[in-house]
C-alpha positions, 0 to 999 in steps of 0.5 A, spaced: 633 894 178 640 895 178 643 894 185 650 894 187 653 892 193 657 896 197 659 891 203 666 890 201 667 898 201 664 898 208 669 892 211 676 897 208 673 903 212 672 900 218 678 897 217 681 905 215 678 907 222 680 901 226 687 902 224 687 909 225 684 909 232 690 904 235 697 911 233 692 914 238 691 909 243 699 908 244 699 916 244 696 916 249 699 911 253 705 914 251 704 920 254 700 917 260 706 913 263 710 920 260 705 924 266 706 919 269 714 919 270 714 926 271 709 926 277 714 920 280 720 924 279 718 930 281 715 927 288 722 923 289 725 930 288 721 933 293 724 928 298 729 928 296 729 936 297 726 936 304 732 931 306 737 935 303 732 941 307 734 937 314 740 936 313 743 943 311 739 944 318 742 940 322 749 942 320 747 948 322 746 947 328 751 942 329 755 948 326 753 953 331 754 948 337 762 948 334 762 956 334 759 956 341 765 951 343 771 955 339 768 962 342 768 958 349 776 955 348 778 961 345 781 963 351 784 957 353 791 957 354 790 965 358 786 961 362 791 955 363 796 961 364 793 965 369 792 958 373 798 956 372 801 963 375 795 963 381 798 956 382 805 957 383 804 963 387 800 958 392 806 954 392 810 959 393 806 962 399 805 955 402 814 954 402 814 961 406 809 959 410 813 953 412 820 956 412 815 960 418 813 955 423 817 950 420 822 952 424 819 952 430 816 946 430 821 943 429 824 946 434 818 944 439 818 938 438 826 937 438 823 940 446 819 932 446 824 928 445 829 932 450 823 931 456 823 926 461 817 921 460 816 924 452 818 921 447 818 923 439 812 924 434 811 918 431 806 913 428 803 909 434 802 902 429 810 904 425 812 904 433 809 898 436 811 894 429 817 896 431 816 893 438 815 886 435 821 886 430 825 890 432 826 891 439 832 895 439 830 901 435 826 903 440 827 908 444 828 908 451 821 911 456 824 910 462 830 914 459 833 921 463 834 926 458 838 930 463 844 925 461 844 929 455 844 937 454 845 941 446 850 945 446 849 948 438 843 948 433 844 949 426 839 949 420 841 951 413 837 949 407 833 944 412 839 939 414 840 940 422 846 939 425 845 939 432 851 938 437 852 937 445 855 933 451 853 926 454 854 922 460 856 916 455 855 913 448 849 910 450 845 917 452 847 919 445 845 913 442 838 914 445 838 921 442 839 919 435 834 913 436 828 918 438 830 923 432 830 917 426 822 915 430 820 922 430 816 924 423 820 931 424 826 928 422 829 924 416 837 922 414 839 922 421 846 920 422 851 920 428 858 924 426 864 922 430 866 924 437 871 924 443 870 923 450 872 929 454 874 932 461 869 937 463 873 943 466 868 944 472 866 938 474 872 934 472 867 929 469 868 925 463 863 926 458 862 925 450 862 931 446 857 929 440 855 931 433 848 929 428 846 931 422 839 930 419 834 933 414 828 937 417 821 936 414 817 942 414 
């Protein structure tokens, strides 16, 4: 009997399939991870897209919030033109106002200072400051205004010049006194005068003239 051994050609083809088997695996590792790179990519590209998705949105929103604005100020500047022209109509019918009773005011009050037992229009706690420093730039109460009488009143551009006769400088004297405190007058000054005898009386008076600015 003849025998032949054949282990040696089993051991090579075992070896041929070992070999042949191990391209495989790594092909398919290869195209595992392959899979797997696409699979991650296209999930980073899906955030990717839904964040770009948000933010297109959101500038959308924030674009129509600035149309909204422009559309609101788009008429900016008429609007500030109309308000500047309802303004100066305001003041201009707030100075003829003022021309209107102005005048009248002042005179009133020019009536207080000229009544016995009257005084000016003026600021109580500015009136009793001026009574603790000076004492001299208050006005006489107990002062006869019949010693002094106006014989002229003149207003342009809101200066005053009023005229007059008195008994003496004194008398003058208190009458300016009284207009510096009123709230009605301001710049008051005393022009120059002269003493003079009265035609009728035969009396010697001083013939007076102030200038102040009104404030209406």
């Amino acid at each position: 009997m003849v025998r032949i051994n054949l282990l040696p050609e089993r051991r090579q083809a075992a070896r041929r399939a070992t070999s042949g088997e191990a391209p495989q695996v790594w092909l398919f590792a290869v195209l595992g991870a392959l899979v797997l790179t696409v699979v991650a990519c296209l999930f980073v590209q899906k955030m990717k897209q839904d964040e770009l998705a948000a933010v297109v949105a959101d500038n959308g929103r924030i674009q129509g919030q600035i149309d909204g604005i422009k559309k609101t100020i788009a008429n900016h500047a008429e609007i500030q033109a109309r308000l500047k022209e309802l303004r100066d109509r305001e003041t201009a019918i707030e100075k003829l106002q003022a021309a209107r009773t102005g005048p009248t005011a002042t005179l009133l009050e020019l009536s207080h200072v000229l009544t016995p037992g009257r005084g000016p229009t003026t600021d109580r706690d500015k009136l009793e400051q001026l009574r603790r420093d000076s004492p001299a730039e208050v006005y006489n109460q107990s002062w006869d205004a019949h010693r002094l009488w106006l014989t002229s009143y003149h207003e342009s551009d809101r200066t005053v010049k009023l005229g007059g006769l008195a008994r003496d400088g004194e008398d003058v004297s208190e009458l300016e006194r009284r207009l510096k405190l009123s709230d009605y007058f301001t710049d008051v000054k005393l022009l120059p005068g002269q003493r003079i005898v009265d035609s009728t009386s035969h009396q010697e008076l001083f013939r007076f003239e102030l200038s102040a600015k009104v404030k209406y």
